[in-house]
C-alpha positions, 0 to 999 in steps of 0.5 A: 623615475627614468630607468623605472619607465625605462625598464616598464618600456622594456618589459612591454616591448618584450612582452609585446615581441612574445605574442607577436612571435606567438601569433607567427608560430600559430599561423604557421602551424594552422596555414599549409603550402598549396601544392606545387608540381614538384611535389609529385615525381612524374607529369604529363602534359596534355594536347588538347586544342582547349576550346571548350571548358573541359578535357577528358583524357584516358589515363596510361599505364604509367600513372598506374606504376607510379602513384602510391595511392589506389585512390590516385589522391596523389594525382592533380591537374595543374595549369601553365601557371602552376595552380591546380585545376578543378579534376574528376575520374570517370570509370573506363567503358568495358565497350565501344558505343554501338553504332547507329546507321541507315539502310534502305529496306525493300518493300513489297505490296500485297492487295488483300481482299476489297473490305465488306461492310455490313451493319451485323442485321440478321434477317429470317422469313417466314412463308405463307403457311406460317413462316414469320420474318424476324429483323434482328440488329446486332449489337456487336461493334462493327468491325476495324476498317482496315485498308485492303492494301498491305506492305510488307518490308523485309528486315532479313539483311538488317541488325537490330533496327530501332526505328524506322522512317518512311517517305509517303503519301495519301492518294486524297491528299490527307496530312495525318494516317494512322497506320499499324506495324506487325513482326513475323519470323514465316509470314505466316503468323504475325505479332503486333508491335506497334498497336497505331502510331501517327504518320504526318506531312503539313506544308504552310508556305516554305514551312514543313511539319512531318512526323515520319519516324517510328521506334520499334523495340530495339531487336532483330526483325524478319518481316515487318507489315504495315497498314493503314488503319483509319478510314482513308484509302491505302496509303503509296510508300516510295521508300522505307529507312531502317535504323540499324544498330550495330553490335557493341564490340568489347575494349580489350583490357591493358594488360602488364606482365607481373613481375616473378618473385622468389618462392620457396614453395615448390607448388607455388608462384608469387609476384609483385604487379608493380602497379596500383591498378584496378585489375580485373582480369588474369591469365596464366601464360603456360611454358609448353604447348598444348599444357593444362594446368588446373591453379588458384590465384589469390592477392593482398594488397602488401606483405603483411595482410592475408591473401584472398582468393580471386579466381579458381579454374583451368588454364591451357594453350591447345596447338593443332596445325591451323588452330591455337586455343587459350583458356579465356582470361579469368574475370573477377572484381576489380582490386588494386592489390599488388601482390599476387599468388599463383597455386598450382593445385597439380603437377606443380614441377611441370609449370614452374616457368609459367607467368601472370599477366594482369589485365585493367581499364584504365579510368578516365580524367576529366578536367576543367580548363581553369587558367592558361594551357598547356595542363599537366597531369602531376601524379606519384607523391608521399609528401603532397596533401591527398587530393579530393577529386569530384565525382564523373559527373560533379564537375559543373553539374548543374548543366544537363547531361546533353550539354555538358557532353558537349562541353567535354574536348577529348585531349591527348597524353605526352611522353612522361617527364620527371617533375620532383623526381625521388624526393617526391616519393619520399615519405615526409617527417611525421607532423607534430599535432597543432595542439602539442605545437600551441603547448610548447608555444604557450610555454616558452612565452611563459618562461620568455615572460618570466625571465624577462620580469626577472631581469627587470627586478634585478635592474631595479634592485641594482638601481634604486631610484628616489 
C-alpha cells in the first residue's frame, strides 16, 4: 500500500509541476516588457525649467533620419526613471504669429453745420380773393439727430487695424454715448462700419467701469470718421489708439541635401532623402549660371513601389551684375516617400551635375511632464512595440484651449547621444502567434502526462503489492 500512495504522490506532483509550468508559458507569451530607452538607438534630452505640466519642443532633423516609422511610432518620451511619459504631435506653423501693437492716430476736428430741427408741417395760404390756408403734418419720421462736430482720424501710417481705443469725454458729464464709425479712401465718399457702438466711463468711489475699445473688420484703412449719434452734445477726444496687426511673415522650410545615386538613364537623376520626413518642397539646384531647365520630379516610398508624380515645372538661376533669380521651390503635398526621381525632360547632357534639395516643417512634441526630469526623446527602432501617441490637443483635454495654453513650457533639444545603438534598428525574430505557442504547450503537457502514467504503471508492475 505504501508504494501504491507512493507512485499516486508522484504522479499528482508531476501532474501538478505540468500545469504550473503551463501557466508560466501562458503568462509569458500574453505579458510583454515594457519599453525601455535602449530600445531605441538614438535620444535627446530635453532642457526645460519643467515648471508647468507639459513641454513642447520642435523636433530636429535627426529624428527625421533616423526613425524607421513615417508615423514617428518608434519615437517615446521617457523620464529620469526611465518610464514612458504620456506624448502628442502637433503639426509645425507654415507662419509666425502676426504681431499685434499700438500706435497713436492723429485726430482732426471738423465743425459741420449747426443741426436744424423741424417737425416736417407744410404750411399753404390763401389770400382774400379765394386763397385757402392748408396745415399738413408729415408722417415721415424725423430725422437722425446727428452731432454737428466731426472727427476725422488718419489711418495712412498704420497696417491693418483691428480695433481702436479712445480716451474721451461728454461736455454734460454723460457716462454712456453712442457714436458711429465711417471708412473712406478720398474723404469724399464714406462707408459705414460700425452702424452704433457704445462708449462708457463710470466711476463709484475707487471703482471704474469703462467701455472704451471698438473692433473694426481686421483690414488696412485710409480714414476713419467718428460721430456722436445720440442726442448729447459732441463728444472732446484727447487721444485715439489703433490696434495694428503686423504681417505674418513665412517659416522657411528645412531643408537637407538628397543623397545622388547611380543611374543608368542618360535623362534621368535618382536619389536617396535619407530621411522620413513630411517633404513638401523641392528645388533643383542647377550647376551653371544663368541655366533653365524644364524636369519632372516623381518619388516612392521604397524600391519596389511605383513612382508618383509630384511636381512638373521650369527651374533656373539668372545671374546679371546686381541680381541673382532662382525659380521658386516647388510645392506639393506633404509625403514621406525617400526615394525620389529627377527627369530632365530636355538637354539631359546639359544638367547632369544638378542636385535636389528637399524641403520639410518639422512637427512639434508635446509631452507630459509625468515623474522626475530630465526627459529624454528615444527615437529609431525596429524592436520596440510602435507607440500610440495623442492627437495635438488630447493631452489633457478636458482644460480649455486658453488654459491649456498656459500649461505648455516651451523646452529645448541637446546634442544627439546613442542610447541602444545598431542593436536598436535591428529587426526582431518574427513572433510566433499565442495560439500556435498555447498548442505546443497543451501538447507537450499531454505526452509529459502520458509518460508519466506510464512510468507509474511499469513501478507497479515491477512491484505488486498485496
Amino acid at each position: 500500500m505504501m508504494g501504491s500512495s507512493n507512485s499516486t504522490l508522484e504522479s499528482s506532483m508531476t501532474v501538478r509541476a505540468m500545469f504550473v509550468s503551463f501557466g508560466c508559458l501562458l503568462a509569458a507569451s500574453a505579458g510583454a516588457a515594457p519599453p525601455s530607452k535602449n530600445d531605441y538607438a538614438s535620444g535627446m534630452s530635453v532642457r526645460a525649467n519643467y515648471s508647468q505640466p507639459m513641454v513642447e519642443t520642435v523636433l530636429s532633423d535627426d529624428v527625421y533620419r533616423a526613425v524607421t516609422r513615417a508615423d514617428l511610432g518608434d519615437l517615446r518620451v521617457f523620464n529620469a526613471d526611465g518610464m514612458p511619459v504620456p506624448h502628442a504631435f502637433c503639426a509645425g506653423p507654415s507662419s509666425t504669429t502676426p504681431e499685434v501693437t499700438e500706435r497713436s492716430l492723429p485726430v482732426f476736428v471738423l465743425r459741420g453745420r449747426d443741426p436744424v430741427y423741424t417737425d416736417n408741417s407744410r404750411v399753404a395760404v390763401e389770400t382774400p380773393s379765394g386763397t385757402r390756408v392748408n396745415v399738413e403734418e408729415s408722417s415721415v419720421a424725423p430725422p437722425e439727430v446727428v452731432s454737428g462736430l466731426i472727427h476725422i482720424i488718419d489711418a495712412r501710417e498704420a497696417p491693418r487695424l483691428r480695433a481702436i481705443r479712445f480716451d474721451w469725454r461728454s461736455p454734460d458729464g454723460a457716462s454712456e454715448v453712442k457714436v458711429r464709425i465711417e471708412a473712406s479712401e478720398d474723404l469724399d465718399r464714406w462707408q459705414t462700419i460700425v452702424p452704433a457702438s457704445t462708449l462708457l466711463l463710470a466711476q463709484q468711489g475707487d471703482q471704474e467701469l469703462r467701455r472704451e475699445r471698438i473692433e473694426l473688420l481686421n483690414r488696412e484703412y485710409k480714414y476713419l470718421r467718428v460721430q456722436r449719434v445720440d442726442s448729447g452734445p459732441p463728444l472732446i477726444l484727447n487721444s485715439v489708439t489703433a490696434e495694428q496687426v503686423g504681417a505674418a511673415e513665412e517659416i522657411e522650410p528645412l531643408w537637407f541635401n538628397a543623397l545622388h545615386m547611380a543611374s543608368k538613364e542618360a535623362d534621368v537623376l535618382y536619389f536617396d532623402s535619407e530621411h522620413l520626413a513630411p517633404v513638401t518642397y523641392a528645388r533643383v539646384r542647377l550647376a551653371q549660371q544663368n541655366s533653365t531647365v524644364s524636369v519632372s520630379l516623381q518619388s516612392r516610398p521604397d524600391e519596389e513601389s511605383p513612382w508618383r508624380s509630384r511636381w512638373t515645372g521650369e527651374s533656373y538661376v539668372i545671374v546679371s551684375d546686381t541680381v541673382r533669380r532662382e525659380s521658386p521651390p516647388a510645392q506639393f503635398p506633404a509625403t514621406t516617400d525617400r526615394y525620389w526621381r529627377l527627369q530632365i525632360l530636355k538637354d539631359p547632357q546639359v544638367y547632369q551635375d544638378s542636385t535636389l534639395e528637399l524641403g520639410y516643417r518639422p512637427a512639434k512634441l508635446r509631452f507630459v511632464t509625468q515623474g522626475p526630469g530630465p526627459f529624454t526623446v528615444a527615437f529609431g527602432s525596429r524592436r520596440a512595440e510602435p507607440a500610440q501617441p495623442a492627437a495635438c490637443d488630447g493631452l489633457l483635454a478636458n482644460i480649455s484651449g486658453a488654459d491649456r495654453e498656459r500649461m505648455i513650457e516651451q523646452g529645448f533639444v541637446d546634442p544627439v547621444v546613442q542610447l541602444g545603438g545598431a542593436d536598436a534598428l535591428k529587426p526582431v525574430p518574427k513572433k510566433t502567434p499565442a495560439k500556435v505557442v498555447v498548442l505546443w504547450v497543451v501538447l507537450v503537457v499531454g505526452v509529459a502526462l502520458l509518460v508519466g502514467m506510464a512510468l507509474s504503471l511499469l513501478k507497479r508492475v515491477r512491484h505488486p503489492t498485496n
